[in-house]
Structure formats: C-alpha cells, structure tokens
C-alpha positions as CSV (number, residue, x, y, z in Angstrom):
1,X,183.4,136.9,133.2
2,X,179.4,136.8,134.4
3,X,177.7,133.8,133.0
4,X,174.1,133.7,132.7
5,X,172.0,131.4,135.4
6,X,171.1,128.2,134.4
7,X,167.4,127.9,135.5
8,X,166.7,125.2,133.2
9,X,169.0,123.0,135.0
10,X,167.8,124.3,138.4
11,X,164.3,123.3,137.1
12,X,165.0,120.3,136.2
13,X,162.9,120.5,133.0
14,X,164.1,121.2,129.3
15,X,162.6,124.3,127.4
16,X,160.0,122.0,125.6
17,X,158.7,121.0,128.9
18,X,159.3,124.9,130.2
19,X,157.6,126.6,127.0
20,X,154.4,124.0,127.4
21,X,153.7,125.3,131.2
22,X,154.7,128.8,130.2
23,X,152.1,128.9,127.4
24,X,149.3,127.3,130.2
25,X,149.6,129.8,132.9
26,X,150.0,133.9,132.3
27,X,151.0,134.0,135.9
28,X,154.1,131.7,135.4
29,X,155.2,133.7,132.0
30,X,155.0,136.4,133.7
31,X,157.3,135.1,136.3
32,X,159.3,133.5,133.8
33,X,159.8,136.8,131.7
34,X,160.4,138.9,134.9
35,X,163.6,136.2,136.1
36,X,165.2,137.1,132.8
37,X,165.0,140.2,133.1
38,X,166.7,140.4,136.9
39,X,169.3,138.1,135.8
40,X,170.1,140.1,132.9
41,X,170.5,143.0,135.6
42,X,172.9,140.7,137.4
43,X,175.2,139.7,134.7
44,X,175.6,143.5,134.0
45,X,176.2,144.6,137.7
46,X,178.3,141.5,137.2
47,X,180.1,142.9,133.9
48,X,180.3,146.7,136.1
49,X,181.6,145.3,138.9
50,X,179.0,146.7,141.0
51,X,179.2,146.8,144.8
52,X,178.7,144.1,146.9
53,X,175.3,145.7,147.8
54,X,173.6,146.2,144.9
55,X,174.7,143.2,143.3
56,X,173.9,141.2,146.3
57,X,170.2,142.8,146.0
58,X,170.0,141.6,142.6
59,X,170.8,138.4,143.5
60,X,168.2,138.3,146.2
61,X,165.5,139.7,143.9
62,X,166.1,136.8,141.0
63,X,165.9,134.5,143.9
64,X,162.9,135.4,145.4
65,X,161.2,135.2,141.9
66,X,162.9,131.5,141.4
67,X,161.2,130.9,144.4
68,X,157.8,131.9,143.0
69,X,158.9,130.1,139.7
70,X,159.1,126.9,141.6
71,X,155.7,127.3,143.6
72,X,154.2,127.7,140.8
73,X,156.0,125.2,138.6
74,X,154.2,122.4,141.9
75,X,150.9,123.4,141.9
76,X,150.6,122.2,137.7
C-alpha cells in the first residue's frame, strides 16, 4: 500500500514553521503546492501499479521540486 512522502520530516520543520515561510514567499507556495500535487501522482501510479518508467519519472519530478523546496527553504 503507497504511503504519502513525509516532507515535513525531510524538512525538518513542523507545519507551523512550514505554513509561516509558505505565507512569506509566493515562489515557495508555489513550490510547496506543485510537490503535492506530483506526489499525489505518485501514490496513484503507486496504487495502479504503474510501470517502472513512469513511476520512476514521477519520482524524479517530486524530487527535483524537493530540491527547489530546499533552495529555497536556505535562502530565508
């Protein structure tokens, strides 16, 4: 069974901390919303048993934009 990605954890920041630099930069929400949405596209691959392809694309995608997540997350 898929389980949803922890970014919190990953963060290292609870959602008080999260929702006070979401609401600060438009960039970051944006980034923010944009995660969720990729790794709600993983968990259903997940769910379908997609192919290792696609699914490992998705993977790559929500990683890239953790990536940006955390860039952005420093320069605060």
């Amino acid at each position: 069974m898929p389980v949803k990605h922890d970014l919190l954890a990953d963060l290292k920041l609870n959602k008080e901390e999260l929702a006070q630099h979401r609401s600060k930069d438009p960039r970051l929400h944006q980034l923010l919303d944009q995660y969720d949405n990729v790794d709600k596209e993983v968990l259903a691959a997940e769910s379908a048993l997609a192919a290792d392809g696609p699914l490992r694309t998705l993977k790559e995608r929500r990683l890239k934009v953790k990536k940006q997540i955390v860039e952005r997350l420093r320069g605060l």
